[in-house]
N, C-alpha and C positions, 0 to 999 in steps of 0.2 A: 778073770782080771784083765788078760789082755784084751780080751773084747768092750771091755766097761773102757780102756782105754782110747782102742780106735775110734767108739761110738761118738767120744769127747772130742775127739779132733777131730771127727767128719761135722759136727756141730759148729764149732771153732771157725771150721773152714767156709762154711756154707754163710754165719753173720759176716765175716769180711768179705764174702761176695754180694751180699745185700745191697740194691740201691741204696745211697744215701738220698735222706733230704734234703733240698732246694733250700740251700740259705738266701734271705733277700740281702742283697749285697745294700752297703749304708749308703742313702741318700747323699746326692754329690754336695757339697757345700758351693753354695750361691757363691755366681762371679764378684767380686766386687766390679771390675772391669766390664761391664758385658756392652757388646756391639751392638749401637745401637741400629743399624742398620744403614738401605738408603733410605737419606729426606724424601719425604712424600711431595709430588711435583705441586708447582704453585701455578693457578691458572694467570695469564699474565694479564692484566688489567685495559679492559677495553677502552681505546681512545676518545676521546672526548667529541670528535666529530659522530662516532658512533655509538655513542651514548647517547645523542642530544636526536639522530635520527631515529634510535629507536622510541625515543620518547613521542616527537612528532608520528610517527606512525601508528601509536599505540593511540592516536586519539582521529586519526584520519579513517574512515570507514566507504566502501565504494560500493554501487549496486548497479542493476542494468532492469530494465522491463524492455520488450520487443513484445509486438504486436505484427505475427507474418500469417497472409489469408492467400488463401486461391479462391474465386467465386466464379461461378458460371449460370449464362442465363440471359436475363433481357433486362436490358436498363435505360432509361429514355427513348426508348422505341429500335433501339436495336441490339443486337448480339453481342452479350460480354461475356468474356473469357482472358482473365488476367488472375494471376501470383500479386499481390500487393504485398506493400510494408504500410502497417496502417502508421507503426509508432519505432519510433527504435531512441527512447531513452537510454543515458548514462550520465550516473550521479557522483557525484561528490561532497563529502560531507567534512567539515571540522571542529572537534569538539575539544575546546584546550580546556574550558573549567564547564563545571557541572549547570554554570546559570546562562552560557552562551553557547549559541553554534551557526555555524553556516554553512550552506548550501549551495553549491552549482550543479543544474541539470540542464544539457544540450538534447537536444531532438531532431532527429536525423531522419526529414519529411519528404516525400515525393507527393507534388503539386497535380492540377490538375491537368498541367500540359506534361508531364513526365520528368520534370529539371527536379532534382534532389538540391536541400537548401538544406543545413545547419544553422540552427536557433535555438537560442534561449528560452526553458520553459522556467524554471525558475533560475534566480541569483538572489540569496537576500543572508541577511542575518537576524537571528532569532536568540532574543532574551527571554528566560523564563524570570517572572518577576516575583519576589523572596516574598511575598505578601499576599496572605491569604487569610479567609475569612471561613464560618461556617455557612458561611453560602456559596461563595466563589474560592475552585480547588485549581491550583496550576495555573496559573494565570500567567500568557506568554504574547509579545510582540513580534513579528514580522515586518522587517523593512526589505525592501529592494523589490525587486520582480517576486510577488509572493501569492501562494493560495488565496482566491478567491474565498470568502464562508460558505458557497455552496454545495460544489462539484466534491474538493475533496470528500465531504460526508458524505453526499449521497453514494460514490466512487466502495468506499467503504459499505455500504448497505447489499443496493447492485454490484455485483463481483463482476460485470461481464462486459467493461468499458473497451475490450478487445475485440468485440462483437462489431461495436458502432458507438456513437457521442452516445451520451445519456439525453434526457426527454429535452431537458430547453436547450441543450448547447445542438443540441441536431435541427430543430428548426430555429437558428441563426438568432436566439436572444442575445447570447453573450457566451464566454467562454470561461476557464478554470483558475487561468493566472491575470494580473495585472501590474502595472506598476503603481504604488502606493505603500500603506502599511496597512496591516491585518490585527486584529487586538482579539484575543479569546480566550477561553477557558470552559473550566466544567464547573458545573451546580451543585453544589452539595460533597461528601467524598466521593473517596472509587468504589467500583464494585466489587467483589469479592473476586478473587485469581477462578474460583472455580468458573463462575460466568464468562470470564474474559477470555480463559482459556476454549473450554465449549460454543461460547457464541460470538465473542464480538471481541477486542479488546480496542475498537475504536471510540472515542468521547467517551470515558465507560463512568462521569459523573451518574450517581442513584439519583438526582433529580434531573439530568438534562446535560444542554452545552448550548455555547454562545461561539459567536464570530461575527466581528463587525469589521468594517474599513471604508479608504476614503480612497478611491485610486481614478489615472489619468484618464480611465474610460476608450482606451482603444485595444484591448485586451493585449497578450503578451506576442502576438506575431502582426500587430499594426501599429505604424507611426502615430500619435494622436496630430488630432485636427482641429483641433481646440482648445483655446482654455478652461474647458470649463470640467470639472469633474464630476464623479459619481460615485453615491455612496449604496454599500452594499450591507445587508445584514442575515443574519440566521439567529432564530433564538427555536432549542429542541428541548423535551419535555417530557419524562418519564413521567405520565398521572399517578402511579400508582409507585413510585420512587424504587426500592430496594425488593420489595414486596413482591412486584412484578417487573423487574426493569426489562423485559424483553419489548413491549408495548410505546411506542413514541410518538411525538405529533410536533412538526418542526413547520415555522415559519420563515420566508424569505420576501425580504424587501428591496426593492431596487428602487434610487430617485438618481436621474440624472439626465445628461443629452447624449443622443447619439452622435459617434464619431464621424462629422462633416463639418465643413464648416460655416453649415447652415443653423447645426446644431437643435436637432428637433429631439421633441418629449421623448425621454425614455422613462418609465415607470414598472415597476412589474410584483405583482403581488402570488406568491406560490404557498400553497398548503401540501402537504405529505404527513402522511399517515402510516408508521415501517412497523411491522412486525417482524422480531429476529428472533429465531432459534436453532436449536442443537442440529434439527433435523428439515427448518424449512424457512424461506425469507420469505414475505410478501407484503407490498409498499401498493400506496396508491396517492398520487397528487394531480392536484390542480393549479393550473397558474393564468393567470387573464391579466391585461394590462395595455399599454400602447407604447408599441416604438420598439427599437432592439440596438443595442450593443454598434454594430455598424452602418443603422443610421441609414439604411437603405431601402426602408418597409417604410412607404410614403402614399397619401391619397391623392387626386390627381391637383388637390389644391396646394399641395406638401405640407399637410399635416402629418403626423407620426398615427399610421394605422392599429386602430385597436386588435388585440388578440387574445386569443382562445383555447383553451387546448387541456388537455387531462390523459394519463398515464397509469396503467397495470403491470405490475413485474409480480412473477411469482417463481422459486425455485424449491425443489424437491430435492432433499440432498439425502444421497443414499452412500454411506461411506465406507459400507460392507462389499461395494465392487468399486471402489472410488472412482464414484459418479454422479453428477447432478442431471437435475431437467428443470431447465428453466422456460420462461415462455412470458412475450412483452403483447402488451396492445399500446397504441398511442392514436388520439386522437387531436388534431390542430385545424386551428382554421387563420388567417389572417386578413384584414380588412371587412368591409362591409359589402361585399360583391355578392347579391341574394342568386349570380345563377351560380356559385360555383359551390360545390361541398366541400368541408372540411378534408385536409389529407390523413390518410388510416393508415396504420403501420402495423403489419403481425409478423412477432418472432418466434420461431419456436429452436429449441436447441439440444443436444445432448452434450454432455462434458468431460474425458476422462481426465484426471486427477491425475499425474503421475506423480508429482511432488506436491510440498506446498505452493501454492500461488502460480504452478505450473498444470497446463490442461493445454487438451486439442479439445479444439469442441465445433461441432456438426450443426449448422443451420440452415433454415431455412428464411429469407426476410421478403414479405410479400409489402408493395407500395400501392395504394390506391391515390392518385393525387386529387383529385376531386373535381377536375377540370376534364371534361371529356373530352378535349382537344389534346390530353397527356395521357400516353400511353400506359399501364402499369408496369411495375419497374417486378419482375420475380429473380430471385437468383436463392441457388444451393452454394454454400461457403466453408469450407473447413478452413479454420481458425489456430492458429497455437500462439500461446500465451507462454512467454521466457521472461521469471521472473527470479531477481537473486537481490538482497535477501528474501 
């Protein structure tokens, strides 16, 4: 019995040594009061001078092209070795509504005596006009100092205007800009983003593009000398529209006088023929006609001398080491002088890509002038091209 006892209170003893269980204590009852804390800070409201510039700025856009070469070699019969700046643009643009904008671009030139001269290549303002057809897409005006219908396309075809002028603007017909207006558009719609993106997204109308105008005739770095003007045109032509649009064939017409103020015939009739693609350019034109642009290509009676002349560009784009090879021929002749041959011109080039629209590129440009009395002109040229955007 007294063991049945102890047993009971060793049992007794050991449940009041037992952990107890964890009561969850009662959920606290909601503040009515509660803190709302600190106010969250307010940003303080930009002034109104600064408002309005960032508005103007958000429609202002700027960009620069430079054209710097070293060349060495023989050039009019004796020894050249010169660093040039062929180009050194900077642009400015303004774009307040979607149907207007304008343009200033200065050019920062070193002449043939060495004096650097700042001039205007373009000034103008540019309406894109609300009216369009299933024929004519984009249709847009140019007033002021404005692109020529020429140069800018072909500029866009030829990537290599950093090299040297393109075919007519190098043998002295005429030049890119003028003062006047410019009226243009595209044929049909756009092309599709894939094409434009891969080949081209210049004039990218599926049937072609247009560019006419009426301008002062002494292009954009001469006074004119007359009253008389000249008119310019391009019409380009995809035969095979959407189907094939890599494939083009574009006309150019020039009626006008040249700038003197004797004011002789200028006329100029040009065919081109450009193939573009993902992986290769190649253009061929012809141009014949009489007279040029300043009016200084005269017979001994001072008629305006007939001319001659036809042009090869082809480029190899290899963009697995970004790199091109391109390579020109040009052939001209001017007047009717049976002892002299036409002048020949071959370029050949390598190009590295570093960025877009940014290269050095390696050439070679040999002259024949056709005069055995003129020595040939050879020179080696490394080129770089700085372009933004």
């Amino acid at each position: 019995m007294k063991t049945y006892r102890i047993v009971t209170l060793a049992c007794v003893w050991s449940a009041l040594l037992l952990p107890r269980p964890a009561q969850a204590s009662p959920a606290p009852s909601p503040d009515p009061y509660p803190d709302p804390g600190p106010e969250p800070a307010t940003k303080a409201p930009e002034s109104p001078v600064v408002q309005v510039l960032d508005e103007v700025w958000s429609k202002v856009s700027f960009g620069t092209q430079w054209y710097l070469s070293y060349a060495g070699g023989q050039k009019d019969g004796e020894a050249f070795n010169r660093t040039h700046i062929g180009r050194g643009y900077v642009t400015f643009k303004l774009k307040p509504v979607k149907w207007f904008e304008s343009r200033v671009t200065t050019d920062t030139h070193q002449d043939d005596t060495g004096d650097w001269t700042l001039r205007l290549k373009y000034l103008y303002g540019k309406f894109k006009v609300p009216i369009e057809t299933s024929v004519v897409t984009e249709p847009y005006i140019e007033l002021g100092m404005v692109h020529g219908p020429w140069f800018d396309y072909e500029e866009h075809i030829n990537g290599y205007r950093a090299e040297g002028k393109m075919f007519l603007e190098r043998n002295k017909i005429f030049n890119s800009a003028d003062l006047g207006f410019t009226v243009g558009g595209l044929l049909g719609e756009t092309l599709d983003e894939d094409y434009q993106k891969k080949v081209s997204s210049k004039s990218p109308g599926k049937n072609g593009s247009f560019a006419f105008g009426v301008y002062n005739g002494g292009g954009y770095h001469a006074a004119e000398q007359n009253e008389d003007k000249v008119f310019e045109s391009r019409l380009s032509l995809r035969p095979f529209g959407a189907l094939w649009p890599n494939w083009q064939v574009s006309y150019l017409f020039v009626h006008g006088k040249g700038n003197t103020p004797e004011a002789p015939d200028w006329d100029l009739h040009g065919l081109m023929s450009s193939l573009e693609h993902e992986y290769f350019v190649l253009t061929g034109q012809l141009g014949t006609g009489e007279g040029n642009q300043p009016g200084d290509k005269l017979e001994a009676d001072g008629s305006a001398m007939d001319l001659m002349g036809y042009s090869f560009f082809g480029e190899l784009k290899l963009p697995w080491i970004h790199s091109s090879l391109m390579a020109r021929y040009d052939n001209f002749d001017w007047g009717t002088d049976g002892g002299k041959s036409p002048t020949e011109r071959v370029i050949v080039g390598h190009a590295f890509h570093f960025l877009p629209h940014n290269f050095v590129l390696a050439s070679l440009d040999y002259v024949s002038h056709g005069d055995p009395g003129i020595p040939e002109d050879q020179l080696a040229k490394i080129t770089l091209q700085v372009q933004y955007p």
